[in-house]
One Martini backbone bead per residue (centre of mass of N, CA, C, O) as a GRO file, in nm:
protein
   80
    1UNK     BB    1   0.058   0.058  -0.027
    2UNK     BB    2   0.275   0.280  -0.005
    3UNK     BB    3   0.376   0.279  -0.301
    4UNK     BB    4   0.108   0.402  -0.405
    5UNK     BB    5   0.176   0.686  -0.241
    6UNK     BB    6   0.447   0.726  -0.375
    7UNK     BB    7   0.384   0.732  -0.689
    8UNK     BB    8   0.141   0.956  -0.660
    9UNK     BB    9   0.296   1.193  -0.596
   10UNK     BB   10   0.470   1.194  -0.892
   11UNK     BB   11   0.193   1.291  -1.001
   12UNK     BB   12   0.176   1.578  -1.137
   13UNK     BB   13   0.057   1.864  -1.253
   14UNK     BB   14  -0.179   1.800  -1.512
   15UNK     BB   15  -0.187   1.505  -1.429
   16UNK     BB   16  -0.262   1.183  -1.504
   17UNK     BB   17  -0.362   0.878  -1.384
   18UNK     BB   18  -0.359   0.506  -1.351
   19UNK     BB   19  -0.549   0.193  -1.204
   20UNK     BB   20  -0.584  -0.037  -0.971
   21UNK     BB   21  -0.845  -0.081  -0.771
   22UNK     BB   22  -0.858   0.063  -0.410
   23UNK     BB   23  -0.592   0.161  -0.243
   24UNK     BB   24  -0.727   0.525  -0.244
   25UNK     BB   25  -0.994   0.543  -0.116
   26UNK     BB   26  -0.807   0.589   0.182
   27UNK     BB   27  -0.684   0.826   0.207
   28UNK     BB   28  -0.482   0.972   0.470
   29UNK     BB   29  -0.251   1.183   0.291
   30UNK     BB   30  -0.425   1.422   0.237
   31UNK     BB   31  -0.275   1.614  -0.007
   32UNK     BB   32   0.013   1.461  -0.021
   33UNK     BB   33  -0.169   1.281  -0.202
   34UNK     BB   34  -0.270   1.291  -0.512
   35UNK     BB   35  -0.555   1.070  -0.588
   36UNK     BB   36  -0.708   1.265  -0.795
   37UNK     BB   37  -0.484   1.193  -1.039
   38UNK     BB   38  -0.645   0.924  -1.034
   39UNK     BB   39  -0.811   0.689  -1.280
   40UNK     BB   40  -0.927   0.539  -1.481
   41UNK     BB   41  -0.877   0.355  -1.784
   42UNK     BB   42  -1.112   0.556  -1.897
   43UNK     BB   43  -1.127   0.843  -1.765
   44UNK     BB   44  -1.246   0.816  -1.570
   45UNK     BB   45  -1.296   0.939  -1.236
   46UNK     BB   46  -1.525   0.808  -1.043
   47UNK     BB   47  -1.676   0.636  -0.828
   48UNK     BB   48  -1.928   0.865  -0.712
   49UNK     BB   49  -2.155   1.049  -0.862
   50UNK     BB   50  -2.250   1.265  -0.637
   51UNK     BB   51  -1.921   1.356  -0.644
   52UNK     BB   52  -1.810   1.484  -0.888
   53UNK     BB   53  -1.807   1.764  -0.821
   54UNK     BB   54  -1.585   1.758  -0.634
   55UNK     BB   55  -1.386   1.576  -0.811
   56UNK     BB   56  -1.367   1.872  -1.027
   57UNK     BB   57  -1.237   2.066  -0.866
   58UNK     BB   58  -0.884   2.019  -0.923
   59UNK     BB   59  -0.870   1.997  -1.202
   60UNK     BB   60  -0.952   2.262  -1.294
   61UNK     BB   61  -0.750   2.411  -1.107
   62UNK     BB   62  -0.537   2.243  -1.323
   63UNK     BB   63  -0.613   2.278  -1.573
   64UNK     BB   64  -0.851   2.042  -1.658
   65UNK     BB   65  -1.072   1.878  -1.854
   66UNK     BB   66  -1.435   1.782  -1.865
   67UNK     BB   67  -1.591   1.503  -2.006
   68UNK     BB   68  -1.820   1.300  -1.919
   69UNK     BB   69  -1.645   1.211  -1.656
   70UNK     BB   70  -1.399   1.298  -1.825
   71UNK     BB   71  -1.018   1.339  -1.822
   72UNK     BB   72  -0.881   1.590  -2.016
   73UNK     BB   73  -0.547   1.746  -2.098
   74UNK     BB   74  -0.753   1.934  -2.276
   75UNK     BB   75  -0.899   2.158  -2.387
   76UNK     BB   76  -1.139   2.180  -2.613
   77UNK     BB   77  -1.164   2.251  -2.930
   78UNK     BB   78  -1.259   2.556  -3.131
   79UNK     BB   79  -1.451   2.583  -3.376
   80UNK     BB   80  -1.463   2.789  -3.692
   0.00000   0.00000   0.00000
């Protein structure tokens, strides 16, 4: 478990990763662990449906766009 939480640090600013399990859904360690910057390995969010407006909020603050409960590294192009 300290491994995932270890790793977990390492997730840059404005960028997420993926995992596998539920490792991190009880982290005693926030905000020192950014666990929130780990999603599912189809870039949804997670969690429960009720939860995504908190759980977007930090995502949004780090610049990065949410659509569909999908977080995407990039703000979406505006076509012209």
């Amino acid at each position: 478990m300290k491994k995932n939480y270890l790793v977990t640090k390492q997730v840059p600013k404005s960028k997420v990763s993926t995992y596998v399990g539920n490792a991190l859904n009880k982290n005693p360690f926030t905000p020192e662990v950014p666990c929130y910057r780990t999603v599912k390995s189809d870039s949804l969010i997670g969690g429960f449906p009720n939860r995504y407006k908190k759980k977007k909020a930090p995502f949004k603050k780090e610049g990065l766009s949410i659509r569909n409960n999908k977080v995407i590294s990039s703000p979406p192009q505006q076509s012209s």
